[in-house]
C-alpha positions in Angstrom: -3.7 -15.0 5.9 -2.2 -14.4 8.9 -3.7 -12.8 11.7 -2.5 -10.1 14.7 -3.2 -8.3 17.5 -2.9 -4.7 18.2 -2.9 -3.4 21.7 -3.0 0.4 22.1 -4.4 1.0 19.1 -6.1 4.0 19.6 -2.0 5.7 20.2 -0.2 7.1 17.3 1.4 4.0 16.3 -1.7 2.1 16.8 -3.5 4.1 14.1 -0.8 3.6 11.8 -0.5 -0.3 12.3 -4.0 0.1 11.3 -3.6 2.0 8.4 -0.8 -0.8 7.3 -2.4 -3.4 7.7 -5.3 -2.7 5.9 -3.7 -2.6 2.8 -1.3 -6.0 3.8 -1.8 -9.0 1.6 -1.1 -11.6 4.0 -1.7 -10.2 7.6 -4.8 -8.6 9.1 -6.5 -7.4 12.0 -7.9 -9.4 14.0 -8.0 -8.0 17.9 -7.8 -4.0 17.9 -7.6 -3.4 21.9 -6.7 -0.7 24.2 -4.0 -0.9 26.5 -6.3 -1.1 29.5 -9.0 -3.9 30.3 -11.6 -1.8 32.2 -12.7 0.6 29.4 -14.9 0.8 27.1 -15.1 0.3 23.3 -13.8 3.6 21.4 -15.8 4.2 18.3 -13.9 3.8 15.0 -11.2 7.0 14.8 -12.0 6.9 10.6 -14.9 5.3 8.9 -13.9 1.6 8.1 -12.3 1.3 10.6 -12.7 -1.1 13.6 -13.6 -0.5 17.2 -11.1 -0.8 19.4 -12.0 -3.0 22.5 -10.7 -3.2 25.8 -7.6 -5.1 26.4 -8.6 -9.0 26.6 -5.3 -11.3 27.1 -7.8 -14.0 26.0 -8.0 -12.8 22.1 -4.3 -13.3 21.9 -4.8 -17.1 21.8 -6.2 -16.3 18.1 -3.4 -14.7 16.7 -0.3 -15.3 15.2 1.5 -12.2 16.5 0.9 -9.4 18.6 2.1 -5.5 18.7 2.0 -4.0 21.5 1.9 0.2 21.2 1.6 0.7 24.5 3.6 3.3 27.2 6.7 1.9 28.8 6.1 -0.5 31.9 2.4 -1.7 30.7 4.0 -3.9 27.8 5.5 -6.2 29.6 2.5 -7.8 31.2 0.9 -8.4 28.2 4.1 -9.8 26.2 4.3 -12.4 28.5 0.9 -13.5 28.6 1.6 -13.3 24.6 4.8 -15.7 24.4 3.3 -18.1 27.3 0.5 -18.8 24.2 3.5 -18.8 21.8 2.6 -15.7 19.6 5.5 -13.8 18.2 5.6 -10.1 20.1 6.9 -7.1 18.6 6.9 -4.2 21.2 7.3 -0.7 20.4 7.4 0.5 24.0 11.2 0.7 25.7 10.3 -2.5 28.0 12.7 -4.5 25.8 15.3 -2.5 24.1 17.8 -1.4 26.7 19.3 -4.8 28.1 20.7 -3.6 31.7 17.8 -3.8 33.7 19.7 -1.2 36.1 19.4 1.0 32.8 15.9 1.0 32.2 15.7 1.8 35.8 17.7 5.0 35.5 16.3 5.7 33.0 12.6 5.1 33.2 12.2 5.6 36.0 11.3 2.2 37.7 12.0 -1.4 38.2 12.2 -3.6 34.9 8.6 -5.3 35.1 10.0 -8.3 33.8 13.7 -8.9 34.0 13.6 -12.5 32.9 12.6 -11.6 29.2 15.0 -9.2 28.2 17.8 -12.1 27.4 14.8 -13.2 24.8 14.5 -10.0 22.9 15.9 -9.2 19.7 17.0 -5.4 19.0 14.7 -5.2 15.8 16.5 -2.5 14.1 15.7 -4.6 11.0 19.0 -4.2 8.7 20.9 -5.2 11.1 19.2 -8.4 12.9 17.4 -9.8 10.2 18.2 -13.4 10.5 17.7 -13.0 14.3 14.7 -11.1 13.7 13.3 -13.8 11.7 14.0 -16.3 14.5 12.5 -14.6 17.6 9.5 -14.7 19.6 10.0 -10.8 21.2 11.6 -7.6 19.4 11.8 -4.7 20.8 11.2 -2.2 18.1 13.9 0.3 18.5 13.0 3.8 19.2 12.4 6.5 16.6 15.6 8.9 17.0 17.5 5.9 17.4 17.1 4.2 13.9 17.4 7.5 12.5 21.3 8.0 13.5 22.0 4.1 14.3 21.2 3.0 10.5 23.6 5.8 8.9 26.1 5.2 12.1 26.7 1.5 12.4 28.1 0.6 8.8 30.5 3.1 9.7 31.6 2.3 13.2 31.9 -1.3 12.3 34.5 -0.3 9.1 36.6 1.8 11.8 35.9 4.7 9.0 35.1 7.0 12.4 37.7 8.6 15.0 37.7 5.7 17.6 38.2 8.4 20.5 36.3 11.7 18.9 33.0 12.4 20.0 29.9 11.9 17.7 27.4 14.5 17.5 23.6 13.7 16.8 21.4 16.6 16.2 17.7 15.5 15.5 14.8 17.0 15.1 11.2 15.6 15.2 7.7 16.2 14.5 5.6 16.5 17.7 3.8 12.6 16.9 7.1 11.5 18.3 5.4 12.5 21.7 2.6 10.4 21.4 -0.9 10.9 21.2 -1.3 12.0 25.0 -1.6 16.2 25.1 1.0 17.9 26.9 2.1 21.8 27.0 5.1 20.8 25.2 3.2 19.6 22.7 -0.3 22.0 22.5 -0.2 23.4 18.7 -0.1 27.1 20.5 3.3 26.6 21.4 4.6 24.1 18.7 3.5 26.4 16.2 5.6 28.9 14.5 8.3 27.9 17.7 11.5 25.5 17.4 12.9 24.4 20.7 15.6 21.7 22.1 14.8 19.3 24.6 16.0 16.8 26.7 19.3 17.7 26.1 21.5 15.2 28.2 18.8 13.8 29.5 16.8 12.1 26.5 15.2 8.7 27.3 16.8 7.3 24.0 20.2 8.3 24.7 21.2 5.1 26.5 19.6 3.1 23.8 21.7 4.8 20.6 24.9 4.5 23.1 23.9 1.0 24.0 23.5 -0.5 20.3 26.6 2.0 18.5 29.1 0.6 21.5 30.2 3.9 22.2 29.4 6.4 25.3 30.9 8.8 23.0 27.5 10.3 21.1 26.2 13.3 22.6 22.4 13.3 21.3 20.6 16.7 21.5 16.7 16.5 20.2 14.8 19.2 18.7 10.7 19.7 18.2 10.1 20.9 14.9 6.6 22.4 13.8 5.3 19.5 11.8 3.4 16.1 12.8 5.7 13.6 11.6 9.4 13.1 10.5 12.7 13.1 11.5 15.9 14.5 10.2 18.9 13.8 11.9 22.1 15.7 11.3 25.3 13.7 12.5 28.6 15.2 13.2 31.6 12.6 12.7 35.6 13.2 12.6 36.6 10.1 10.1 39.6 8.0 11.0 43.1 8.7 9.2 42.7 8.1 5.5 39.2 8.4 5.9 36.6 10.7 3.4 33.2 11.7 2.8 33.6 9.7 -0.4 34.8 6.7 1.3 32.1 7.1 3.6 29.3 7.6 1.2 30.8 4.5 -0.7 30.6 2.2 2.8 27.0 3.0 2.9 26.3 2.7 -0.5 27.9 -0.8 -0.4 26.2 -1.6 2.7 22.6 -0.7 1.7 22.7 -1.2 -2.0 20.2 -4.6 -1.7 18.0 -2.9 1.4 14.9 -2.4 -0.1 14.1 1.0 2.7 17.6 2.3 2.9 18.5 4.8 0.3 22.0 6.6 0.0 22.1 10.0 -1.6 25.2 10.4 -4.0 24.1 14.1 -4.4 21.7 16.4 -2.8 20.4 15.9 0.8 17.2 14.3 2.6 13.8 16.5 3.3 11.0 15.4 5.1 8.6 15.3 2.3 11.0 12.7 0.8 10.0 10.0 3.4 7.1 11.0 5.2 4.2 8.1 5.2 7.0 5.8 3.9 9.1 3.1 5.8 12.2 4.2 4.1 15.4 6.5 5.8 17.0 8.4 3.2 20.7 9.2 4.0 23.5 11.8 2.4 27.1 12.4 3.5 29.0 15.6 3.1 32.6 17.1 4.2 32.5 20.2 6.2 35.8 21.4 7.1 37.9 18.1 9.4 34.0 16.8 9.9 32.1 14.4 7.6 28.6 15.3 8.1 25.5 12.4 7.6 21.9 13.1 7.3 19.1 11.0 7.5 15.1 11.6 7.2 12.7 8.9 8.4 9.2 9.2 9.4 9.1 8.6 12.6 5.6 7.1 13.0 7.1 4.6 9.7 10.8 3.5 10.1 10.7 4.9 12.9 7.8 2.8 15.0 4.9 1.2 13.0 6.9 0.5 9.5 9.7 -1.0 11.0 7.5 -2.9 13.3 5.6 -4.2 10.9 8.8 -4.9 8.6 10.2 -7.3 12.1 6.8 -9.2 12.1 6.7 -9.7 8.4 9.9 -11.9 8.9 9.0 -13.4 12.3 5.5 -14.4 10.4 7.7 -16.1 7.2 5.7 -13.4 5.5 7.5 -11.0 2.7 9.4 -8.3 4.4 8.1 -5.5 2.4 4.7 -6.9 2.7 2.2 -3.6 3.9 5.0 -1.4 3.2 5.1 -0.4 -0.3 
């Protein structure tokens, strides 16, 4: 059995970690700690479950691996404390995921906290690293928009199936989890409710990190609050390459996927929410509309999109079956 560490685990994603894990064969756990080391023990959120202690770098000497689910700029700290006792570190903050440091500082706001590590991370978008996934010490889990358009959006960029000098429009649309736990007026039910709204538009924190792993400065990502607590459906505009198709499109996914156990590619019908929600799966369709091909994916965003595919890196890094927790 092996045995992690979850710091922030009162968050969103630290809830859901827990709810993983609880149910994993091989992995439990073991330290359940805020983010911060001057607080005091929270009570269990759900009967069963464990208290969640303040942050103690100390514990993560007894662990095999460590997720942090902290806010951006606080993971750091503790990921290095983590590799210096040679634990494996999956972090599902930004700290790791854009490589530039100059980028993380436009686009966070601040100066990397640790510069010197981001050469050791591994993107962890899972289908697509999975040997060097299984290798590393540090991945940074990627963000939750971003494995909803990069997973339908790579196999097809790579197969030069997409107009090399077109632009790419992304069009997602989440549930308000994807905020965090942390209230804000964006996010109060009063004005999620009954309400749809863009945000961010040009400005989005995970813009940088789609354009960074699809190669391209040509995707213009707009995201949307939808009225619900969890999911994502993406809607992805692309003008194919000559001789390109729908079909052909839909048959380089299907060919791409077909042995991914959380991939599935529609060959009729589209993705809903309710198709993926509390599931680490992304469910993608392709249509034609008019010169466009059209791709839509549904993830859950607290699942594929954060805890799932966290969980999912670990389970290789740990030599543990991928779809361990997950099923």
């Amino acid at each position: 059995m092996k045995n992690v560490a979850i710091v922030g685990a009162s968050g969103y994603t630290g809830r859901e970690l827990l709810t993983l894990l609880g149910r994993h064969p091989g992995a439990q756990a073991t330290a359940v700690m805020t983010a911060r080391p001057d607080t005091a023990p929270e009570p269990p959120a759900f009967p069963g479950d464990p208290a969640i202690d303040p942050l103690d770098l100390r514990r993560l000497r007894d662990v095999d691996g460590v997720f942090l689910c902290t806010p951006h700029g606080a993971a750091s700290t503790i990921a290095r404390a983590a590799l210096d006792a040679g634990k494996k570190v999956v972090d599902l903050s930004a700290d790791f995921r854009l490589r530039d440091p100059a980028a993380f500082a436009a686009t966070y706001g601040g100066t990397h906290p640790a510069p010197d590590l981001l050469g050791r991370a591994v993107y962890g978008l899972t289908e697509h690293a999975r040997d060097a996934v299984r290798g590393a010490a540090l991945v940074a889990n990627p963000g939750c928009y971003p494995t909803s358009i990069l997973l339908p959006l790579l196999p097809l960029l790579r197969a030069g199936l997409v107009d090399a000098h077109a632009p790419i429009i992304a069009d997602s649309k989440s549930g308000t989890s994807g905020a965090g736990k942390a209230p804000s007026e964006r996010t109060h039910f009063g004005n999620v409710h009954e309400n749809f709204c863009a945000y961010g538009v040009g400005s989005h924190r995970h813009a940088p990190e789609i354009r960074q792993e699809a190669g391209t400065e040509r995707i213009v990502f707009t995201p949307h609050l939808l009225p619900t607590f969890r999911g994502i459906l993406s809607t992805i505009y692309v003008q194919p390459s000559k001789g390109a198709s729908a079909d052909s499109i839909r048959s380089c996914l299907a060919e791409r996927y077909v042995h991914e156990p959380f991939v599935r590619i529609y060959q009729k019908g589209l993705p809903e929410l309710r198709c993926v929600q509390r599931t680490n799966e992304c469910h993608v369709a392709v249509a034609a509309s008019g010169p466009l091909v059209v791709l839509v994916s549904a993830i859950d965003n607290l699942g594929k999109g954060a805890s799932g595919q966290a969980l999912q890196n670990m389970n290789l890094m740990l030599g543990l079956p991928e779809s361990d927790g997950l099923r």
